[in-house]
N, C-alpha and C positions, 0 to 999 in steps of 0.2 A: 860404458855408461855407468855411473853412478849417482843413485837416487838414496834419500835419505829417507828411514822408516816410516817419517812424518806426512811424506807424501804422498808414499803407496802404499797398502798392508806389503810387508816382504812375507814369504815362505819361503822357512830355510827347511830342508830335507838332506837324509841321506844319498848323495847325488851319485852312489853305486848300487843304490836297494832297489829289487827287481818292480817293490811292489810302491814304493815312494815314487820313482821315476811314472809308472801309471797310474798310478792317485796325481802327480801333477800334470800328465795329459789330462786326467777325468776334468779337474777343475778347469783347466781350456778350452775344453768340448764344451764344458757346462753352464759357466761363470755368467751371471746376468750380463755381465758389463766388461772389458776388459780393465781390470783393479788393481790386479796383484802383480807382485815384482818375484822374481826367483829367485833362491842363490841356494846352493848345493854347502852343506854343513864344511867340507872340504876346501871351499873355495877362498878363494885369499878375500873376495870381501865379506865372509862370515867371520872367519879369523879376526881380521880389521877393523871391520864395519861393525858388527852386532854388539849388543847392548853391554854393559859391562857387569857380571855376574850370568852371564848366559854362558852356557857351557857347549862350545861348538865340538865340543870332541864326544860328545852322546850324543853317538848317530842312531841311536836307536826311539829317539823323541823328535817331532815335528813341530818346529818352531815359529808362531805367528809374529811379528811386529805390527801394532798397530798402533793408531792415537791413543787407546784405553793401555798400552805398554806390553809385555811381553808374556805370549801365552804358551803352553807347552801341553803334549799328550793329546788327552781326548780334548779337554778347553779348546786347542787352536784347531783340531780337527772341526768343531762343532760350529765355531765361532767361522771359519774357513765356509762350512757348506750353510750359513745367514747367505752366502750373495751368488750363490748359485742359481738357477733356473728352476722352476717346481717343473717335478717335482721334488729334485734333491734338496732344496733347503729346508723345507719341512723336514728331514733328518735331523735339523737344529731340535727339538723338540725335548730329545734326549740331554739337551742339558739339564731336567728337570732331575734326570737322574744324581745321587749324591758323588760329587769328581771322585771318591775313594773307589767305588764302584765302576767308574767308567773307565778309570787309570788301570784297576788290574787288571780288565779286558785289554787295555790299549797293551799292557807290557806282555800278554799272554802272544797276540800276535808280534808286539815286536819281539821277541824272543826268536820266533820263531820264523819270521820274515824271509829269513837266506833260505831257508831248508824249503819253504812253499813257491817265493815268488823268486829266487835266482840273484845274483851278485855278478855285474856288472865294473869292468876295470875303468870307467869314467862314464862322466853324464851326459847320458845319451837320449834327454828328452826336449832339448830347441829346437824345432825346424825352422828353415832358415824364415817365416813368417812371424814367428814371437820371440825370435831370439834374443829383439830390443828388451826385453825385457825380464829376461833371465839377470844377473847385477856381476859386473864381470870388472876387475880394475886393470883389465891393457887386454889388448885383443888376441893375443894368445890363447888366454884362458878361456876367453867369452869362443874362439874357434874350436877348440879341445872339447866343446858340449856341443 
């Protein structure tokens, strides 16, 4: 399956990070609507696919694509929990916060991510119900998650 930014918010994550892989269950469980497309930082359509000046080899940032163009850190985290269910979207609120502020928070845990939430040898969070919708360019890769 390949869908272009335009069509769906994408979320690109580290598709081995203990605690990425359950931030994008959370947003599955949670999501108002189903919205969002996945693709693991790793994956040949982030490589391929993702915007040009996006840097898909910092796996340690979580990358939004939307119509407003490309978000990273706390921004796509924030911007991510707007289309969530309440009461997770009122989390957005904190964008009011200044991004300097919200970015050192974001890089203290990513820093720190392997040592709390575990490191996984592949992305291990499609079950076979939203797999459509993980972004996968041949079906090997889109099976391997």
């Amino acid at each position: 399956m390949m869908d272009r930014p335009g069509t769906h918010p994408v979320i690109l994550f580290d598709g081995h990070c203990g605690l990425c892989n359950a931030s994008i269950r959370f947003v599955l469980r949670h999501e108002a609507e189903p919205l969002f497309r996945f693709a693991p930082l790793q994956s040949t359509w982030a490589g391929t696919q993702a915007p040009d000046g996006l840097d898909v080899q910092q796996l340690s940032t979580v990358y939004l694509l939307d119509a407003d163009g490309v978000h990273a850190r706390s921004e796509a985290a924030l911007r991510i929990a707007r289309h969530l269910r309440a009461p997770w979207r009122w989390i957005a609120i904190c964008l009011i916060i200044p991004r300097p502020i919200r970015d050192a928070v974001y890089r203290v845990v990513g820093r720190f991510r392997y040592a709390l939430f575990g490191r996984s040898a592949y992305c291990a969070v499609a079950t076979p119900a939203v797999q459509q919708r993980f972004l996968a360019t041949d079906r090997r890769e889109q099976e391997r998650r």
